[in-house]
C-alpha positions in Angstrom: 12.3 32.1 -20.0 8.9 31.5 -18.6 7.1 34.4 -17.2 5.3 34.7 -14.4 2.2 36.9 -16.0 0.8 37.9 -19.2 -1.7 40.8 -19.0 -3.5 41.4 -21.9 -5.2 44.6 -22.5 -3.0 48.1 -22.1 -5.7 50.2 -20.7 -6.3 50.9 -17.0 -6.9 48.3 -15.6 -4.0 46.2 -17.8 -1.1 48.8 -16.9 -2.4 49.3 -13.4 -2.8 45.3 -12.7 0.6 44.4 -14.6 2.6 47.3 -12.9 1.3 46.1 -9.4 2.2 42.6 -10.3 6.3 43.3 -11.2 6.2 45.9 -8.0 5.9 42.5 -6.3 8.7 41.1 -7.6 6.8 39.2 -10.7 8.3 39.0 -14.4 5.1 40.3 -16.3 4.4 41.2 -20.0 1.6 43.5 -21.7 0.2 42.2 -25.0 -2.0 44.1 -26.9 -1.8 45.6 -30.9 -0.5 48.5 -29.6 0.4 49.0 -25.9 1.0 52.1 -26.2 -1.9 53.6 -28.4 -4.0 56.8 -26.9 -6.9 55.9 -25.2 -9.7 56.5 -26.5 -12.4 57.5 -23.9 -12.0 60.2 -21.5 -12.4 59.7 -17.3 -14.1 61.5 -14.5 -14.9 60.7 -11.0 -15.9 62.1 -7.8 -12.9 63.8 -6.2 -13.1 62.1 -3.0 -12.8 58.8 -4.8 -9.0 59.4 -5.5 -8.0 58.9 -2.0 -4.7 56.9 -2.1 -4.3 55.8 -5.9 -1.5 58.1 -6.5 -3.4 59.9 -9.9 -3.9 63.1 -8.5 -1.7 65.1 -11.1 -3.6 63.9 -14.0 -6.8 65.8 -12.9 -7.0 68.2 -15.1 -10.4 69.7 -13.6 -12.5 70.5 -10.7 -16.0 71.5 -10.0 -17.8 72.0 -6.9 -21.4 71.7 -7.9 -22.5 68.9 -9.6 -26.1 69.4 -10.8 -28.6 67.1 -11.2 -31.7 68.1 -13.7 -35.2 67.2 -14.0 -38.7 68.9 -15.4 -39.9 67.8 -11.8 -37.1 68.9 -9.2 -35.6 71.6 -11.6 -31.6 71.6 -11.4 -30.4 71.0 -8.0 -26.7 70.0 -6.7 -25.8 67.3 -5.4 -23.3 68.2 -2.9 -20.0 66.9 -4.3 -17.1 68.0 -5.8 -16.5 66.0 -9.3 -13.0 66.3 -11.1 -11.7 64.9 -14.8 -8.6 63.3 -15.5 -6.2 63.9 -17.9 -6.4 60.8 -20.3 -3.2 61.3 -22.1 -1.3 62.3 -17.9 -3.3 59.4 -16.7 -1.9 56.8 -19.3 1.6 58.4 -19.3 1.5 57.3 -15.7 0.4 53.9 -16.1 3.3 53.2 -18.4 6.1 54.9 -16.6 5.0 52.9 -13.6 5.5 49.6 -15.7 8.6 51.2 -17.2 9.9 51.5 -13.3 8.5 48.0 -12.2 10.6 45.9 -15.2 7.5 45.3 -17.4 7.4 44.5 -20.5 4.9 45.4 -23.5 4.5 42.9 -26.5 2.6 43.7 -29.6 -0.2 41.1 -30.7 -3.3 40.0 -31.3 -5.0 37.6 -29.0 -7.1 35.1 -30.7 -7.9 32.2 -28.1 -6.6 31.1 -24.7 -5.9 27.3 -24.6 -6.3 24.7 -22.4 -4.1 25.2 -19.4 -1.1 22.3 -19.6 1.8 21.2 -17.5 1.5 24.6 -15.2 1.6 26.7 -17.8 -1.5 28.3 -19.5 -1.0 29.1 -23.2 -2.5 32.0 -25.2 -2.6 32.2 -29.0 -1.1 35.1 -30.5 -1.3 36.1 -34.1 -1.1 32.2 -34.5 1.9 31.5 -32.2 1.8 30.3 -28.9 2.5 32.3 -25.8 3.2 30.0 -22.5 3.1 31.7 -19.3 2.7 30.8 -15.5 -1.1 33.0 -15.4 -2.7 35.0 -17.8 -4.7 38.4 -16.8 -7.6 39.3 -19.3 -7.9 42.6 -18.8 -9.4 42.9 -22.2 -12.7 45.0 -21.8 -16.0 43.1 -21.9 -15.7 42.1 -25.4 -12.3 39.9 -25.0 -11.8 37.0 -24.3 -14.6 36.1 -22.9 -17.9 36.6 -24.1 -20.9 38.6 -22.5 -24.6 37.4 -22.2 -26.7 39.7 -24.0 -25.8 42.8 -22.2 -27.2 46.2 -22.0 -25.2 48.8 -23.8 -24.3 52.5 -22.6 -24.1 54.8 -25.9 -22.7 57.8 -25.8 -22.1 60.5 -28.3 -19.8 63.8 -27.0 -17.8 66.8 -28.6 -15.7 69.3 -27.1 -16.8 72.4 -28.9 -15.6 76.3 -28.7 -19.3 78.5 -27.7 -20.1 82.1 -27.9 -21.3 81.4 -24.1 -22.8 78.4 -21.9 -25.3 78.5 -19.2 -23.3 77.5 -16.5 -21.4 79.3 -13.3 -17.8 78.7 -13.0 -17.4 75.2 -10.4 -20.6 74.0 -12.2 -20.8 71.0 -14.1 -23.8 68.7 -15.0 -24.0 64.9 -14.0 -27.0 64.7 -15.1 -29.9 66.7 -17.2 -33.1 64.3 -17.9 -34.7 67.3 -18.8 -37.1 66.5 -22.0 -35.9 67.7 -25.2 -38.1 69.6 -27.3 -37.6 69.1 -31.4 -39.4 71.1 -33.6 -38.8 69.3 -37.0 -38.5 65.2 -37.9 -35.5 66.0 -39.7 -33.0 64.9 -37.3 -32.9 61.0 -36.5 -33.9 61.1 -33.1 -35.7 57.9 -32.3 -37.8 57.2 -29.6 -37.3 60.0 -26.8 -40.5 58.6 -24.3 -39.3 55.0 -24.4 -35.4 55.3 -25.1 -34.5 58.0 -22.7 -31.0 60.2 -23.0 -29.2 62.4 -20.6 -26.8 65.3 -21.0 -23.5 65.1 -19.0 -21.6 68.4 -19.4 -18.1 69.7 -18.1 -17.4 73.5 -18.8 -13.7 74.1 -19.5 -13.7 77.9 -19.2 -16.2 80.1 -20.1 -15.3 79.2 -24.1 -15.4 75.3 -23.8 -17.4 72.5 -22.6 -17.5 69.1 -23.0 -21.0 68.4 -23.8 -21.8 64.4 -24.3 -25.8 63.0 -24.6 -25.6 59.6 -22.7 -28.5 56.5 -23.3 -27.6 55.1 -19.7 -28.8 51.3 -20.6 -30.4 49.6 -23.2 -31.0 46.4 -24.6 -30.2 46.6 -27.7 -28.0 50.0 -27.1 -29.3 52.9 -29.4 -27.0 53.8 -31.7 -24.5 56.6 -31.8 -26.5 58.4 -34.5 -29.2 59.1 -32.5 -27.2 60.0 -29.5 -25.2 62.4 -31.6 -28.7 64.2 -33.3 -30.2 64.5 -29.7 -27.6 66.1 -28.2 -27.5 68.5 -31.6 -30.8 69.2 -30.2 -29.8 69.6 -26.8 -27.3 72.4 -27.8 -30.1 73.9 -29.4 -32.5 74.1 -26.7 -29.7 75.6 -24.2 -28.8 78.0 -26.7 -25.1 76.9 -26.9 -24.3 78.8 -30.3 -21.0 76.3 -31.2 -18.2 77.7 -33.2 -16.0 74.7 -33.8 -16.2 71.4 -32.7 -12.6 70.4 -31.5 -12.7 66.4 -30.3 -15.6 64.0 -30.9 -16.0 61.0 -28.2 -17.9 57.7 -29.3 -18.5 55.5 -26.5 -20.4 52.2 -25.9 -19.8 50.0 -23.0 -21.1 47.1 -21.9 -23.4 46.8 -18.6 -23.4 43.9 -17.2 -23.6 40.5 -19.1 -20.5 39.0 -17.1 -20.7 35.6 -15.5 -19.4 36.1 -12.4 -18.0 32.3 -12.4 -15.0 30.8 -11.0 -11.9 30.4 -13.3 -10.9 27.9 -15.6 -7.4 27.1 -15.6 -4.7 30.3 -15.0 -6.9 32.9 -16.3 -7.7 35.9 -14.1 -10.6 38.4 -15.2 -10.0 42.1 -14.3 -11.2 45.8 -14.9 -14.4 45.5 -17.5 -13.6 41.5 -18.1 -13.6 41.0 -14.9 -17.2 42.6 -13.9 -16.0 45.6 -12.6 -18.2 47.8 -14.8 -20.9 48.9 -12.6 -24.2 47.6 -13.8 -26.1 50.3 -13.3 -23.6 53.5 -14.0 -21.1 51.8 -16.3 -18.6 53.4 -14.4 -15.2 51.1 -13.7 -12.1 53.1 -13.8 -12.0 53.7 -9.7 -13.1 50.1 -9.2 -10.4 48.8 -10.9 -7.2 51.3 -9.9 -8.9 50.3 -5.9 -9.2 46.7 -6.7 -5.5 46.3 -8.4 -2.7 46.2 -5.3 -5.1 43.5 -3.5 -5.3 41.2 -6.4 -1.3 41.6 -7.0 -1.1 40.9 -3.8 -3.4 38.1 -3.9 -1.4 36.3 -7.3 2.3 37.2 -5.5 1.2 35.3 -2.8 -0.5 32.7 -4.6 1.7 31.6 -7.0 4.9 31.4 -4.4 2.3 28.6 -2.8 0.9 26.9 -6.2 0.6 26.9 -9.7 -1.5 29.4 -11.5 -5.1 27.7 -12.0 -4.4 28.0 -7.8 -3.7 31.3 -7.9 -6.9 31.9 -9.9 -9.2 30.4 -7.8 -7.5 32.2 -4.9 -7.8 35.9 -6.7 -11.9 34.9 -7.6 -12.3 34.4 -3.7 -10.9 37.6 -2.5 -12.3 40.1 -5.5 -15.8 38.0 -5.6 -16.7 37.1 -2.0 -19.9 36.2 -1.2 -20.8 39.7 -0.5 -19.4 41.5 -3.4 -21.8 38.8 -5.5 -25.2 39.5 -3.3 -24.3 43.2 -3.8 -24.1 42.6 -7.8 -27.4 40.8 -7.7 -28.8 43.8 -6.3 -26.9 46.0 -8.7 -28.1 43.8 -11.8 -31.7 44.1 -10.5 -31.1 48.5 -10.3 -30.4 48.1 -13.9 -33.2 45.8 -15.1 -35.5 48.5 -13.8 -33.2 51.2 -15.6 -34.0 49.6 -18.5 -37.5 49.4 -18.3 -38.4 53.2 -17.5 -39.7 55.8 -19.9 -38.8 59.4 -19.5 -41.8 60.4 -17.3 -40.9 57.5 -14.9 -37.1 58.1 -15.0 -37.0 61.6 -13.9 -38.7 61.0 -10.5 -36.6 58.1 -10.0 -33.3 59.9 -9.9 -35.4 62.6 -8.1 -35.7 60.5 -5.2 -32.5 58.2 -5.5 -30.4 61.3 -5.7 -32.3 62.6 -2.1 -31.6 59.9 -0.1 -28.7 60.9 3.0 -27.1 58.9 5.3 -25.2 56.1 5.7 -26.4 54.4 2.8 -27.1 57.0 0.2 -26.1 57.2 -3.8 -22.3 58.0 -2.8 -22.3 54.3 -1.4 -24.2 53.0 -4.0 -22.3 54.7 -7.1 -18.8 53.9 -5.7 -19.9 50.2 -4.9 -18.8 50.4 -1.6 -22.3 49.5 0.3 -22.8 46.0 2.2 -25.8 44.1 0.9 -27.6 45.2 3.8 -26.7 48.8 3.3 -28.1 48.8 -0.2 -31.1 47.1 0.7 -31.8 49.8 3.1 -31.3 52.8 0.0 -33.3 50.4 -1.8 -36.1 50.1 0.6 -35.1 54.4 1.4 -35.9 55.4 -2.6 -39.1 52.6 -3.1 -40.5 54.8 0.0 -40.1 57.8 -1.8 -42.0 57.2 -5.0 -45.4 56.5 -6.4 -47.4 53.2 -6.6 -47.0 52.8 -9.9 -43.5 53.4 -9.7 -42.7 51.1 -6.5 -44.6 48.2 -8.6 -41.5 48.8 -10.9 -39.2 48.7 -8.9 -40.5 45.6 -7.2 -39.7 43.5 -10.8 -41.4 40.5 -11.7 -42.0 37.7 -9.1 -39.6 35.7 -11.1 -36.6 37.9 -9.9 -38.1 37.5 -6.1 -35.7 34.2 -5.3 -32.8 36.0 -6.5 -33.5 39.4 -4.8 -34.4 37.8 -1.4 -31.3 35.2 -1.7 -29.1 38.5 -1.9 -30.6 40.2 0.9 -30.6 37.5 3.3 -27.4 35.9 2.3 -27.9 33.0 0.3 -26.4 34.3 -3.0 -27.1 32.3 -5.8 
């Protein structure tokens, strides 16, 4: 038997996508290795992001104050209540919901997609050939398609068992730029001006935290050696004395570097293949859980009309609209000048960013929920609020101008 829809990838955005699909009365299939390996990486998000996706009972903690830290604005909070998920819960419920919906999961390697034929669009797998109506990729960014010399987010993180930690119960840390301080060269630190790192921390209990030194974006990504020896020196410098270190998290993700183009043939892009890493955060999990029962809805539609190179043009209109693609010119552009700000620059950048309020604030602007005209207004809102040197920055290079003003005024390119 034909099916209807091979997904391939078993992470969030695969299970969520493939169990939306057979809830709407599709046959669909998960390939991957192993569909049903852990996850590797663990997931927060802002509780009020959660709304409706039906994932409440895998957060597995809350905290009211998020804090923000600079050597300029000191530690302030941001106003928002942040929660973590479960990873094990989360996936547990991503399976039983494809378990419920009739899907099925398939073991394989993916090594090509060929050339859509007859209706059908066939995958190679582990040198056999897999026939199906559409094909999902919800891969990651490095699947099946490639990415254009992105920018990589490094991260290095531990759980670890402390005597103490600085922090007040409902506190956790978003974000500390504060400078680190090293007092020998033994420790392979790199470049700390130019190649800045931030600590994220969640405390557990008053015994545990979840302490993880974050590059945000670079190009080429720092490696996980230096991320691990800074935050070492991090621990150091807020006098977290660590008893054991119970789970180690490596993590690099791509930013950016996906060609928001039309589809060839059946082949949908979704989650991180699909651009739904935010360029300038690297966040995609909400995105993609948001994004899933309107493009199910889109392909169930679709493919009861027309075959499925139809059906993928028809899901690229309705996630990609013209819009959505101004808004990730303007996104792309907030991480090009990421990338190019030193430490000294940085800090007064999120200073301001995270100070803007109203309508269109950092809320909109992290959840990628602001109209182009929205985030041209917190972009206009946070070039107000800096220095000279700083808004000549921000302005980019006159050969980004075209693309910038074809965003803002509607002409996207």
């Amino acid at each position: 038997m034909t099916l209807d829809v091979r997904v391939v990838g078993a992470g969030p955005a695969g299970l969520s996508i493939a169990a939306a699909l057979a809830q709407r009365g599709l046959s669909v299939s998960v390939v991957a290795p192993d569909p049903e390996a852990a996850w590797p990486a663990s997931y927060g998000c802002w509780a009020d992001e959660l709304g409706p996706l039906g994932v409440d009972g895998a957060v597995t903690g809350r905290w009211e104050r998020a804090l923000l830290c600079t050597d300029g604005e000191g530690v302030r909070s941001l106003g928002r209540t942040y929660v973590r998920l479960d990873t094990g819960v989360l996936q547990s419920l991503f399976l039983g919901r494809c378990e419920g919906a009739g899907v099925t999961l398939e073991s394989g390697t993916v090594e090509a997609i060929a050339e859509y034929d007859n209706g059908l669009q066939p995958l190679i797998v582990d040198g056999r050939v897999w026939r199906s109506r559409l094909v999902v990729d919800a891969s990651g960014t490095r699947g099946l398609r490639p990415v254009t010399d992105p920018a990589v987010q490094v991260a290095w993180g531990e759980l670890v068992r402390v005597d103490s930690h600085p922090w007040a119960p409902g506190e956790m840390v978003l974000m500390d730029w504060r400078r680190l301080r090293c007092s020998g060269a033994q420790d392979p630190i790199g470049d700390l001006e130019g190649a800045p790192t931030f600590l994220y921390a969640l405390p557990l209990d008053a015994e545990h935290v979840f302490v993880e030194e974050t590059s945000l974006a670079a190009r080429p990504g720092l490696s996980l050696a230096e991320c691990r020896a800074r935050l070492a020196v991090r621990r150091r410098q807020l006098g977290l004395v660590v008893r054991e270190v119970l789970e180690v998290e490596r993590c690099a993700i791509d930013m950016g570097g996906v060609a928001l183009t039309r589809p060839k043939g059946g082949v949908v892009s979704f989650g991180a293949a699909g651009g739904l890493v935010h360029p300038a955060t690297g966040y995609s999990l909400i995105a993609s859980l948001r994004r899933a029962p309107l493009l199910a809805d889109t392909l169930a539609e679709a493919l009861d009309l027309t075959n499925g190179a139809g059906a993928a043009q028809a899901a690229f209109e309705v996630m990609w609209p013209s819009e959505a693609r101004r808004c990730r010119t303007l996104h792309a552009h907030g991480l090009e000048v990421l990338l190019g700000l030193p430490l000294h620059r940085i800090q007064p950048f999120y200073d301001a960013f995270f100070s803007v309020k109203g309508t269109a604030d950092w809320r909109g602007y992290m959840g990628d929920n602001l109209s182009p005209a929205e985030l041209s207004v917190l972009m206009w809102r946070v070039f107000s609020a800096v220095d000279w040197p700083m808004r000549r920055t921000l302005m980019g290079s006159p050969g980004q101008w075209p693309a910038l003003l074809s965003a803002v005024v509607g002409q996207p390119g």
